[in-house]
PLY file of the C-alpha trace (Angstrom):
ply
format ascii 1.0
element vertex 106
property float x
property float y
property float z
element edge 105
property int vertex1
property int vertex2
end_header
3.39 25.55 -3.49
5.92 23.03 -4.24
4.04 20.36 -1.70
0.68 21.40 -4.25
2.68 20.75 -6.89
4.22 17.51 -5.59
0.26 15.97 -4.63
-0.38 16.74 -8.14
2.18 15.01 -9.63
1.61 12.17 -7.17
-2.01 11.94 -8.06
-0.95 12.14 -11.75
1.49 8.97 -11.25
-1.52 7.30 -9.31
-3.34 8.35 -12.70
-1.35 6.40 -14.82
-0.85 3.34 -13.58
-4.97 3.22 -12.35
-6.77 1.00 -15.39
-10.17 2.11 -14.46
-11.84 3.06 -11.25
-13.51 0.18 -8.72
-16.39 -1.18 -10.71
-17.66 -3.29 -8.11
-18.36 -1.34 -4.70
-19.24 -4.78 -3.06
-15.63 -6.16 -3.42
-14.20 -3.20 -1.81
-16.59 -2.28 1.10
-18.31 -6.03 1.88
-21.61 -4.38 0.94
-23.65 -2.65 -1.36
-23.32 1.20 -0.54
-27.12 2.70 0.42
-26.21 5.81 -1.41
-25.25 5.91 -5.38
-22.02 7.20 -5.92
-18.93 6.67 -8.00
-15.07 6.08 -7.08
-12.96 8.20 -9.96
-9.39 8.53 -10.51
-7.26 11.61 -10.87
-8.04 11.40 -14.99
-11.53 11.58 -14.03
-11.30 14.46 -11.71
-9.08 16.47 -14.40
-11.99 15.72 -17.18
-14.74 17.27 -14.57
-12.70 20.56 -13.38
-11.86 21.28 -17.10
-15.26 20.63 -18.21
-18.15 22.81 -18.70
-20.34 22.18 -15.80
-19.78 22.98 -11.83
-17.69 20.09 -9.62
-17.56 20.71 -6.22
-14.72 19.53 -4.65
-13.83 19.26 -0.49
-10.95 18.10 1.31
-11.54 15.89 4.30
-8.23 15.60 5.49
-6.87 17.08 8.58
-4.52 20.22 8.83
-1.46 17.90 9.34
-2.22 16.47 5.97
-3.12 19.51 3.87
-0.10 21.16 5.31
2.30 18.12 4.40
0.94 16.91 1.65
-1.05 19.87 0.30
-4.63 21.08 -1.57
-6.29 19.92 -4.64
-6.62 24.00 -5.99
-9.94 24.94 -6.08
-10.96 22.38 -3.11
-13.05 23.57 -0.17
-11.62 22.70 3.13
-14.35 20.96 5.51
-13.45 21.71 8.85
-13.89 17.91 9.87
-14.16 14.62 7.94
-17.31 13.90 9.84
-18.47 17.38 11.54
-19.55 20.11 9.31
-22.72 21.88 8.84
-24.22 20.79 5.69
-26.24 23.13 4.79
-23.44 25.95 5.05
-21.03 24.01 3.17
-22.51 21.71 0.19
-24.35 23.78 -2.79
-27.93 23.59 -2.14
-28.49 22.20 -5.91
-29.32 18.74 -4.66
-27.86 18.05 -8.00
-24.69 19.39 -8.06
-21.23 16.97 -8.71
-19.57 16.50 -5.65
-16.15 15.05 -4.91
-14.36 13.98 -1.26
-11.14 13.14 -1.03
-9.18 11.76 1.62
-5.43 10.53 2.36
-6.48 7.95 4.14
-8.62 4.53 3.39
-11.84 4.53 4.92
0 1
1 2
2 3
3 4
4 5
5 6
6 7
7 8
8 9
9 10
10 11
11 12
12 13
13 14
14 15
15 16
16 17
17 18
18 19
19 20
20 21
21 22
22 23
23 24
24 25
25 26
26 27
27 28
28 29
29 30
30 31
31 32
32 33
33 34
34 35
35 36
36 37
37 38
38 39
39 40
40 41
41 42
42 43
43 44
44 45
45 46
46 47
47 48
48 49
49 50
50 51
51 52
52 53
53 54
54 55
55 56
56 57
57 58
58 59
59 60
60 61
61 62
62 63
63 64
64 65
65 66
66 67
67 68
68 69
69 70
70 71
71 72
72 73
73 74
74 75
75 76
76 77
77 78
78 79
79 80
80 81
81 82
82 83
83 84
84 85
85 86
86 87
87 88
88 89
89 90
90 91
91 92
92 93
93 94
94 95
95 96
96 97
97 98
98 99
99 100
100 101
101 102
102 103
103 104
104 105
């Protein structure tokens, strides 16, 4: 609990000194992503898990990490960053909000 509690306020500090999230995708991957997605901060994340409609949210680290640095509550553990079965895992609602988050930089 207290490493949960420590993440949070970690992500809370990242939070406050974040202006706004990356508004060009270019600068920070070299090229234009094929799929549309956003980049958020923690402020971001807090506004969709308080709001009214459904955010999925999965944790790609490792077990090292989630054990050190803990779990974003409510966050669905994938049982690899690049190996899970995605059909059993994601909502079928091709719709649906979905966040990954990471402790690393990829």
């Amino acid at each position: 609990m207290k490493r949960i509690l420590q993440l949070m306020l970690l992500l809370l500090m990242a939070a406050a000194t974040a202006n706004a999230p990356a508004a060009d995708l270019k600068s920070i991957f070299g090229a234009e992503p094929k799929d549309k997605f956003n980049l958020i901060n923690v402020r971001e994340l807090a506004k969709l898990m308080n709001g009214e409609g459904k955010v999925f949210i999965y944790d790609a680290n490792p077990p090292d990490v989630r054990s050190n640095e803990g779990v974003i509550p409510g966050a669905k553990l994938l049982a690899s960053a690049g190996k899970y079965d995605v059909a059993a895992t994601l909502p079928s609602n091709k719709n649906a909000k979905l966040v990954f988050y990471c402790h690393n930089f990829h």
